[in-house]
Residue, then its C-alpha position, 0 to 999 in steps of 0.5 A: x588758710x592756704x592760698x592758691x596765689x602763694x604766700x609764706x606762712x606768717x608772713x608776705x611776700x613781695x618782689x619777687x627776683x625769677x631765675x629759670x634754669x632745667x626746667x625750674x623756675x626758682x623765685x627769690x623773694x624779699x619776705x615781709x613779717x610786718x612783726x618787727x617785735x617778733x622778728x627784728x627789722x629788715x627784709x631778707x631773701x627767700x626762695x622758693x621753685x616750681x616747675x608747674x607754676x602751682x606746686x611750690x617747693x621752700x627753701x628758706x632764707x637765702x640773703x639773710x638781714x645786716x645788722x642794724x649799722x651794715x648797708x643790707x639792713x634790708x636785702x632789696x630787690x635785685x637779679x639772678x645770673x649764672x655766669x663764670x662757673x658759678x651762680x651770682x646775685x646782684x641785690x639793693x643794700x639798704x639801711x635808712x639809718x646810714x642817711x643820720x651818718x652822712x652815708x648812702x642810704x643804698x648800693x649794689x652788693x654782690x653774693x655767689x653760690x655753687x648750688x643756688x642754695x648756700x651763698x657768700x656775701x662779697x661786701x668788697x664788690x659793694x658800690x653806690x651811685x656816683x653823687x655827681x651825677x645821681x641822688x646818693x639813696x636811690x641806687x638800686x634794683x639792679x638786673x643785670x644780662x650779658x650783652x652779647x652785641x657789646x661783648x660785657x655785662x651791663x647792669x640797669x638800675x632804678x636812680x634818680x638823677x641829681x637835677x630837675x624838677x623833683x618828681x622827674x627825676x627818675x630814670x634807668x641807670x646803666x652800668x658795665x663790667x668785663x667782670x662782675x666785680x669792678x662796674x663802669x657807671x655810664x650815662x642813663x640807658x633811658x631817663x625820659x623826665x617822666x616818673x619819680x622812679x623806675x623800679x625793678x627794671x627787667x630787659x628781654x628781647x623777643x624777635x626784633x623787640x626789645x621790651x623794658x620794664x619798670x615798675x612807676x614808683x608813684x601815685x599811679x604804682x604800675x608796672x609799665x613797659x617801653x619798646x625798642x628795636x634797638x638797645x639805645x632806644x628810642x624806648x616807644x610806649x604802646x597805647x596800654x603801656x601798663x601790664x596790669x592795674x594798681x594791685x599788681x606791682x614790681x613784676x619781673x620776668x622769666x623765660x624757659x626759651x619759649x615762653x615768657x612769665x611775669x612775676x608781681x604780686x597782689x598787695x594786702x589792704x591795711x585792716x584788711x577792708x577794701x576801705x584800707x590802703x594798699x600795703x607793701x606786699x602780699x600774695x604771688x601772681x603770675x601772668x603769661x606774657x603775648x606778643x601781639x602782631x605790632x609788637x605790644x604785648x598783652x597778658x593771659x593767665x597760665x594754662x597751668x595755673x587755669x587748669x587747676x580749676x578743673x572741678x566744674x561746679x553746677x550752675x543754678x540759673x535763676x533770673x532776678x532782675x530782667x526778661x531772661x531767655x534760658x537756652x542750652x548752654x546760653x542765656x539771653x536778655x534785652x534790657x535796652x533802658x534798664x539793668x538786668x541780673x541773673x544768679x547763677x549759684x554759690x561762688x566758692x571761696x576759691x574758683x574760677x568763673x568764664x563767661x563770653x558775652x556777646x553785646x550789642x552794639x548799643x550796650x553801655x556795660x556787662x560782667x559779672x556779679x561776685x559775691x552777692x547778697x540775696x537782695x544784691x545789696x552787697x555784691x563785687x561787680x566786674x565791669x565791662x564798659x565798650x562806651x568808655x573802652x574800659x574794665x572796671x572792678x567795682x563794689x557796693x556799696x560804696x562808702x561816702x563818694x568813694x569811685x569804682x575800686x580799679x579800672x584797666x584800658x580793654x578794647x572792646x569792638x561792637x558784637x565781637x565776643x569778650x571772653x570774661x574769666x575771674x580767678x579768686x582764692x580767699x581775697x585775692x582776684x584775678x580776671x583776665x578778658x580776652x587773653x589780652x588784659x588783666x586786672x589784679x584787686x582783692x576782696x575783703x568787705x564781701x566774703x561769700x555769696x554768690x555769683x551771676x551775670x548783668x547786662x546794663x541799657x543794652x542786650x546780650x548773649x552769654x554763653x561758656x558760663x562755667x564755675x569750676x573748683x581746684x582738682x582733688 
């Protein structure tokens, strides 16, 4: 099958390591076979570029994998930069197999290259964390910038500091060079004693913002971010300090000096159901990073990636459940102490869906259906709660207890409008409400149906309801 949301033939994807330059953003990615009979063991890099963010362009291994006994068994995740005439990545080495010879299971390991394509290994530059300080087997990660204020290129890392409670240990390791070969390791550029580790750490500045990124390596696993003015913090977290739910993982950013993207990815579920576990990697999402007026930031989908969907599909309104008023171009229900459906069609294996709901006040929960039976025994539900100021996506039925898949924090104020829109292409979703908030998930157990909106104890308005395919 061909996704929409990009994966390699036989195979995952997962983080993926953005580089933009004359107007291509190339994505270097650690490239998952899940085959370790067919394809050995370890994790090299791949890359791919695109200029629209829907055509893509391989290009085949870039870091292939160590042998069995070298430090980059697994070429993990690292950073692009272009610097001294020529192209560097810095990437993770990591081999748990040193641990069983009293070596560090990880270091920072160094590559060139003179066309983005063809790059040497510098296993001379390679060196691992200073075990006075940090746990020997967490170092790594590393992004690396030049810091125009200090006049040296710093390089930020996720580690783990030596002592405190276990699972707070983790922190944003901060390291310096005049060279991009001999590195100063100095104390942390943020370790607030909150997380088990901060991987895949990503700086930016937008404006008088500086914005850091870490992905929680936890229970929670959300790619989360902090705010400063400055780069020796404090490092503040906004109210909604996630950029997304637990589908989405590992995002780093790229900009083209006037737009900032976020590139994660939605992970698989094992044995593919929505009963499995989530799994190490999967398919390429991209969110579009906003600025908002107090300085947080909030996620759209591209304008390119929506503009793909622009065969608009005709709707076939059939109210089921509910008093139903059907006006042009809007539909209309008051179901003050009962719950309310009316199809709207056929949703197709890949489309994407908007609605702009208009509650009242008193409303306890509106969104869509998603693939839905006849009888709406099994269906996907997007669900938008104003009582609990939350978006939930949910499923029925549900085995044994087992609560709503996801749920993401969404200011929702009374009668403003909420604009819904749901990207699916085979089992992946994305929804995004309001240009402000995104949920990614996926979608196994239910894989056709159709779709239609709900309006629960309450009543609204919906209008702007379109389904649209991928233009020819």
């Amino acid at each position: 099958m061909t996704y929409f949301f990009y994966k390699p033939n036989d195979a995952w994807s997962a983080d993926f390591i953005p580089f933009y330059e004359r107007g291509r953003y190339h994505l270097f990615y650690l490239l998952d076979w899940r085959d370790r009979a067919g394809h050995g063991e370890g994790t090299p890099w791949y890359q791919l570029s695109t200029n629209d963010l829907v055509h893509f362009d391989e290009h085949g291994c870039m870091l292939s994998r160590g042998a069995e006994l070298e430090q980059d068994l697994y070429v993990f995740t690292g950073s692009v930069i272009r610097a001294q005439g020529q192209y560097h990545i810095f990437y993770t080495g990591h081999n748990p197999y040193l641990r069983e010879q009293g070596k560090p299971a990880q270091a920072v390991m160094h590559a060139v290259s003179h066309d983005l394509l063809t790059w040497q290994k510098l296993p001379e530059d390679t060196f691992f964390a200073p075990q006075d300080q940090y746990e020997p087997h967490d170092w790594r990660d590393p992004f690396v910038f030049w810091n125009d204020e200090a006049q040296e290129y710093w390089m930020l890392l996720a580690a783990r500091l030596k002592h405190g409670p276990s699972r707070q240990r983790g922190c944003t390791a901060l390291c310096a060079s005049q060279d991009l070969k001999q590195w100063e390791v100095r104390d942390p550029l943020w370790a607030p004693g909150l997380y088990f580790t901060h991987e895949c750490p990503d700086l930016f500045r937008i404006g008088d913002w500086w914005y850091l990124i870490f992905s929680e390596f936890s229970d929670a696993t959300l790619t989360r971010y902090r705010m400063s003015r400055s780069l020796t913090g404090p490092w503040l977290a906004p109210t909604d300090d996630a950029f997304d739910g637990r589908a989405f993982y590992a995002a780093k950013t790229a900009s083209n000096g006037q737009r900032r993207l976020l590139f994660g990815w939605n992970p698989t579920r094992e044995g593919e159901t929505d009963q499995g576990r989530w799994q190490w990697g999967g398919n390429l999402v991209v969110h579009e990073i906003v600025q908002l007026a107090d300085g947080t930031l909030a996620i759209q989908a591209p304008p390119e990636v929506a503009a793909q969907f622009s065969a608009v599909l005709d709707l076939s309104i059939q109210p089921e459940i509910g008093d139903w008023q059907i006006e042009p171009g809007t539909l209309a229900v008051k179901a003050p102490d009962c719950f309310a459906w009316c199809r709207l069609g056929t949703m197709t294996e890949t489309c994407r869906l908007n609605a702009t709901f208009t509650p009242s006040a008193e409303t306890a929960a509106y969104g869509l259906t998603l693939r839905a039976d006849q009888e709406l025994d099994h269906y996907y539900q997007v669900r938008l709660e104003p009582r609990r100021q939350r978006l939930v996506f949910d499923l029925w039925p549900r085995p044994g207890d087992q609560p709503m898949i996801l749920e993401r924090p969404c200011i929702l104020q009374a009668g403003q409008p909420v604009h819904l829109q749901v990207f699916a292409d085979g089992t992946v979703f994305e929804i995004y409400v309001n240009g402000t908030v995104a949920l990614s998930t996926r979608g196994y157990d239910h894989s056709a149906g159709d779709w239609g909106v709900f309006v629960s104890q309450g009543k609204a308005v919906i209008s702007n309801l379109q389904a649209a395919g991928l233009c020819a």
